[in-house]
N, C-alpha and C positions, 0 to 999 in steps of 0.2 A: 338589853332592854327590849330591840324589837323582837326577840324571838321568845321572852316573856310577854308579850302583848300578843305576840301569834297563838303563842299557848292558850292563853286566854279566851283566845276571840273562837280558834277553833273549839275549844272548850263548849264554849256557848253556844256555836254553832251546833255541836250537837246534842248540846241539852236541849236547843230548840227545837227540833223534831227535823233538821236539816242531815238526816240522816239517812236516807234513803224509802223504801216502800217500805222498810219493814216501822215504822213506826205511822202509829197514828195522828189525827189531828191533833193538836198541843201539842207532840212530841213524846207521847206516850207511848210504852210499845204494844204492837199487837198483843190481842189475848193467847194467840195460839202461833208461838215462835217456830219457824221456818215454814207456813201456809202464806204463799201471795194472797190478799186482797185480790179483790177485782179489779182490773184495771180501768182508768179514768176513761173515761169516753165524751171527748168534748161536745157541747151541747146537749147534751143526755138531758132528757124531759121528766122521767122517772126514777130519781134516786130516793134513796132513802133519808128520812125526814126525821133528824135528831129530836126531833118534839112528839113523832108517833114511837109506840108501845112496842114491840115487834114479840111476836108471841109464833113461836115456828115451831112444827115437830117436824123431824127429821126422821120418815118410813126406810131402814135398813132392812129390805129383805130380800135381798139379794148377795148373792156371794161375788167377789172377785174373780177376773179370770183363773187368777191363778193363784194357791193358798200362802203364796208368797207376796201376794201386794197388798198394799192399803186398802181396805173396802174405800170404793169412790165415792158410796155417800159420808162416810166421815169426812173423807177429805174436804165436800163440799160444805159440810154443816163447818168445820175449819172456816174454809174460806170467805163463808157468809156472813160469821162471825165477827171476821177480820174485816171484812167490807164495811159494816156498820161501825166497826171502832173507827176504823182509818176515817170516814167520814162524821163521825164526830160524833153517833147516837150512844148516849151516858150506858154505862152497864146495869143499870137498876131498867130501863128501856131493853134491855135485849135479855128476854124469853125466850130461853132455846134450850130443845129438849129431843131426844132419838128413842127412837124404838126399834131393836131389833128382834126380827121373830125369820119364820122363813128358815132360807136358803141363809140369809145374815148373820143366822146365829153363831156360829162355831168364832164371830169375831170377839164375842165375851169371854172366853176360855185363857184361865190362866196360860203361862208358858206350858209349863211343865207338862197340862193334857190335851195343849195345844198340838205341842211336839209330837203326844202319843200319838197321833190320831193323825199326823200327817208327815209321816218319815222324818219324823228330825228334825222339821224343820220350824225357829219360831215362830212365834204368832206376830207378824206385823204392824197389829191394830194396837197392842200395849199403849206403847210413846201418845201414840194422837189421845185416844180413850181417856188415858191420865190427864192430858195438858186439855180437853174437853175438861173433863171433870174440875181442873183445879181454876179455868174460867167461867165456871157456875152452870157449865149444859149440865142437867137432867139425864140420864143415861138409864133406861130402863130395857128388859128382856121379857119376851113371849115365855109365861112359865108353862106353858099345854108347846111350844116347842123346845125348852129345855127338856122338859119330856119325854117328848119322843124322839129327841137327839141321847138319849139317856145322858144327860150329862147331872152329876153331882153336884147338887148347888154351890158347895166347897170350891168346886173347881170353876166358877163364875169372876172374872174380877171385882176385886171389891167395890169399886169404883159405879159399879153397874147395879140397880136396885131391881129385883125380882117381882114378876107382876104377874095375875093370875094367867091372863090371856091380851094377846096386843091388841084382839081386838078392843076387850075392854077401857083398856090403856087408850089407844088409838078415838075412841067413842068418846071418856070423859072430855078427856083432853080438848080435845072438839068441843065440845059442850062449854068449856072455859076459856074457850076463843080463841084457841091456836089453829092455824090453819097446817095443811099437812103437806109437805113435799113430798115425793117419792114413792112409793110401794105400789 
């Protein structure tokens, strides 16, 4: 009987969100599974405000050090993401969208001409790209640096929508009141 009741209780303990950092407020889980949130910072004066809109683009134009890691700003636009869920701002409030143009680009590249183009070795950015994509970011490409990366648009992940120029992208965007990190 009591280790029916413990079953229980821990049960419930973790359907309520007493489950470590990776779950959100309510006990929800993050949108983007193995990216830490931001960490708490007691007395914090400027957090983010479940009642405001949050409308972010995310400028990826830059490459990683090395064509073997994460690009840093996905992993940021992850973590940003994760920060607003953990803290309770509804998903219909969180507006987030990336633009990669630049040095950035080569992180849209399926595996297979990812590989081509860099000894063998895959593309990093797949995992995050997707679990972006299936938490509702936006994920668009510079198509004046598709270009002149000659890359095939075939060979773009699907996941990633084709835009004429990031400047354009990067202007509307703005215009509809997203503000811009990075680039």
């Amino acid at each position: 009987m009591k280790k029916a009741i413990l079953g229980i209780g821990l049960t419930l303990a973790l359907l309520c969100g007493m489950s470590g950092p990776s779950s959100a407020q309510g006990g929800q889980a993050l949108p983007i599974p193995g990216v830490d949130p931001a960490r708490d910072v007691p007395n914090a004066k400027e957090v983010p405000d479940a009642k405001t809109e949050y409308k972010v683009l995310f400028d990826v134009a830059n490459a990683p050090g090395k064509p073997t890691d994460v690009n840093p700003m996905l992993q940021a636009t992850a973590r940003y993401l994760n920060t607003l869920a953990k803290v309770g701002v509804p998903a219909d409030h969180r507006k987030i969208a990336v633009i990669f143009h630049q040095g950035g680009t080569p992180a849209i590249l399926k595996n297979d001409e990812f590989k081509k183009r860099n000894n063998g070795q895959d593309n990093p950015n797949i995992a995050i790209i997707q679990a972006l994509k299936k938490a509702g970011v936006e994920l668009h490409v510079c198509g004046q640096a598709v270009l002149a990366s000659k890359i095939d648009p075939k060979d773009i992940q699907p996941e990633i929508q084709l835009d004429l120029w990031a400047l354009t992208t990067i202007i509307n965007m703005e215009l509809r009141g997203y503000v811009r990190i990075g680039g």
